[in-house]
N, C-alpha and C positions, 0 to 999 in steps of 0.2 A: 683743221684738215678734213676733207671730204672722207665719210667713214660707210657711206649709204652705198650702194649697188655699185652707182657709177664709178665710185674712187678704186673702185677694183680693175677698170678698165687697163688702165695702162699696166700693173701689173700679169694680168691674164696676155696681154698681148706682146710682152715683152718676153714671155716662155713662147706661147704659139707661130708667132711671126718667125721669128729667127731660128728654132728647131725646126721649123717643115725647111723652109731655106736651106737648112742644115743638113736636113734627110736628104733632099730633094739633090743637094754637089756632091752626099756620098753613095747617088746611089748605084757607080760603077765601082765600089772599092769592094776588097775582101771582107766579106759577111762577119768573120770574128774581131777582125780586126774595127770595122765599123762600128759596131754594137760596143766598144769599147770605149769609141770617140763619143758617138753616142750619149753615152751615159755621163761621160765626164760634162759634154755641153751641157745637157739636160740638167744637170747638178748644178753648173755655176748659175745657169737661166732660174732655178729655181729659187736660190739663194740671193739672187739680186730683186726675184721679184717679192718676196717675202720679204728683205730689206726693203722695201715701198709699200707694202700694203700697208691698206689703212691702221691696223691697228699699231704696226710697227711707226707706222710715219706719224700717229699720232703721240704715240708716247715719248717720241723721238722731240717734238716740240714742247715738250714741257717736263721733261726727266733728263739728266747726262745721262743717264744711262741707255737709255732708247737709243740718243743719237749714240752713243760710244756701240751698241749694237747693230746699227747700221754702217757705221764706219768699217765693223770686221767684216760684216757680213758684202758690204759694196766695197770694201780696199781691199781685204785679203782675201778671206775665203773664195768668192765667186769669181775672182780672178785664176784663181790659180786652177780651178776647174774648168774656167774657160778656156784657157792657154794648153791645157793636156789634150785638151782633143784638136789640137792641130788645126783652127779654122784656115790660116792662111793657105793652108796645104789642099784643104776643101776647095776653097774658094781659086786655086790654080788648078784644079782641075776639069773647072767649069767652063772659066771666061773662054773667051774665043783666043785664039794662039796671038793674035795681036795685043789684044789687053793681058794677059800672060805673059810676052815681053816686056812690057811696060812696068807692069807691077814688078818684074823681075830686075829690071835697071833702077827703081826704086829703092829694091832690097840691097843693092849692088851701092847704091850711093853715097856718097862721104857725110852728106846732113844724117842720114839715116845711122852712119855707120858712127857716129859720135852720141845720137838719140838713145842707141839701142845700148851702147856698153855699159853692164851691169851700175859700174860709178853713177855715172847719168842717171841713169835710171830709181837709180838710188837716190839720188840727189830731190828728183821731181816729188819721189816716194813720201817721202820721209819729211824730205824738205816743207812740202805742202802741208801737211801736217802739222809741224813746228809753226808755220804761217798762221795756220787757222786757230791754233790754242792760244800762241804768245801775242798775238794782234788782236785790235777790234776787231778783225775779218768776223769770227765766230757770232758775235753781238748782229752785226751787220745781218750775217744772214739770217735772224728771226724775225727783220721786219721787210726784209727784200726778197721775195719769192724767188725772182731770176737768178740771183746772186745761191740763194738755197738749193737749186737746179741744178747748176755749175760746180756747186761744191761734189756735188755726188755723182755727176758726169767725171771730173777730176778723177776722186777716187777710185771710181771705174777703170780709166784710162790710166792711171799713173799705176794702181795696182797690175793691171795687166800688162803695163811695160816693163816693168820689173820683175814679175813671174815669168813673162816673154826671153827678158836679157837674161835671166840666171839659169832657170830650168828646160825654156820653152822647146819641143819639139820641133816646132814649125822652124822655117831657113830662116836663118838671121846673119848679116853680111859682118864676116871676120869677127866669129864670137869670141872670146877668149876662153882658154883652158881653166880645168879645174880649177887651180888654183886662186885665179884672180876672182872666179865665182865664189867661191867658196868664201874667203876674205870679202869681200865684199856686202854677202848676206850676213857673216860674222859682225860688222862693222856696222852694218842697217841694223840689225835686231838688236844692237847692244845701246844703239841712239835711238829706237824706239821704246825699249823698258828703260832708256834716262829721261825721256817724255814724261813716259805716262806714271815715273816715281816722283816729278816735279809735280804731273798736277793734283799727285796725292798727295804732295807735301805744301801743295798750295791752293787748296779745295777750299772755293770759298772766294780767292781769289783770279784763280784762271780757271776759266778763258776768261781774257780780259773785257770788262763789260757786261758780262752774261751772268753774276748773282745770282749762282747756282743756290741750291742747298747742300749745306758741308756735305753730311753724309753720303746723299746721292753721287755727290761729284766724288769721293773720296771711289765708292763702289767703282762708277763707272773708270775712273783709273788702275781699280783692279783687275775689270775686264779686260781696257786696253791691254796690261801686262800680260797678263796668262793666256790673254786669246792671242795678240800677239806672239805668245811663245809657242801657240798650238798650232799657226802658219808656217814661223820660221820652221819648226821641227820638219811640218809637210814640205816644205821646198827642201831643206837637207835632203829628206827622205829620196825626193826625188831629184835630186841631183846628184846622189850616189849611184842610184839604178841605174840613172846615164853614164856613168865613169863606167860602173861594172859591166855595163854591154855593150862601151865600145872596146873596154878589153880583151874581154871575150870576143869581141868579132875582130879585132886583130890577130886575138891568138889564130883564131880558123882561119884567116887570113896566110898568115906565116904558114901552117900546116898544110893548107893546102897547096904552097908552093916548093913546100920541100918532101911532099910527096910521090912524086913521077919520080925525081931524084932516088929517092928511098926504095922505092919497087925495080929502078934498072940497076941499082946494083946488091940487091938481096941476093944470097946464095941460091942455088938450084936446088 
């Protein structure tokens, strides 16, 4: 892998590009609230371009462990930091009222509305995963550049649909309740640390093709587990804060309609 000036390119422009964009759709929203999204984009852009710099991409091609560091760092982490700061919400309050409708029937639509349900989601998640450890896929991609491209495009996209379908702020058409989110992330993190205790129980032998070395392979499965476990915790985390404030603004909801009630017939 390119490790000289140049291979820094795409990472430096993968934070630059897409944060000014970013600045630039929120620059009529509220100033705290901004600076909040903000920081979240800024965070995930950073962590996906640190999963690509060169040293990281290098050691990613000849260690499990590298790669199993960019797997957290481009599937879970930088997803879930991208997904809090709302891009879709940005990006509607930019387009012109026309492309606004459109994106809006979009979000409205039945492909999208089966795409987005946590299950799905989970499915592409996780599923993809399972693909690339238990198949040649993994092998594949150490001599197929484009194939290697796509894996981490994937990741991207699949982590972000899933942090999108469980926790995400942005509008997502007929998300479901608590519940089935919650069970769902339950059911995703419990088939992701039975992944990654297979490929510590088979280090050495998966990824299939790829003649790791034990050790490393064995590490880099301990990574996947515990870093794994330090995701799931941040979407728990954050999908309780969303229960607890839309309860809370129910309650002010209720209160303030049995209010006016409560003042006309207080005593004098």
């Amino acid at each position: 892998m390119d490790t000289t000036a140049a291979g820094w390119v795409l990472p430096v422009l993968l934070v630059v590009v897409p944060l000014t964009l970013f600045l630039v759709a929120l620059r009529r929203g509220p100033a705290r609230r901004a600076a909040r999204r903000v920081a979240w984009f800024a965070s995930g852009l950073l962590l996906a371009a640190a999963a690509l710099s060169p040293p990281v991409d290098a050691w990613a091609h000849h260690d499990a462990r590298g790669h199993m560091t960019q797997h957290l760092l481009l599937g879970m982490y930088a997803p879930i930091a991208l997904v809090m700061a709302s891009p879709v919400a940005a990006l509607l309050g930019v387009v012109p009222p026309r492309a606004r409708h459109v994106t809006a029937r979009v979000l409205r639509s039945r492909p999208l509305h089966v795409l987005s349900h946590p299950a799905t989601a989970a499915v592409l998640h996780i599923g993809g995963l399972a693909a690339l450890y238990l198949t040649p896929l993994y092998a594949a991609t150490a001599t197929h550049p484009l194939l290697h491209h796509l894996v981490h495009v994937h990741f991207v996209a699949a982590g972000c649909l899933f942090a999108w379908a469980v926790v995400g702020p942005d509008p997502a058409p007929a998300r479901p309740g608590m519940r089935t989110r919650l069970v769902v992330l339950v059911v995703a993190g419990g088939v992701h640390a039975a992944l990654a205790k297979l490929l510590y129980a088979r280090a050495g032998e998966l990824p299939v093709g790829a003649h790791q070395d034990v050790e490393q392979a064995q590490q880099a499965a301990q990574l996947m587990y515990y870093g794994g476990d330090v995701a799931e915790v941040a979407l728990a985390v954050a999908l309780f804060a969303w229960w607890a404030r839309g309860r809370a603004h129910a309650r002010r909801r209720v209160g303030s309609r049995r209010m006016p009630s409560e003042v006309l017939h207080a005593p004098a």
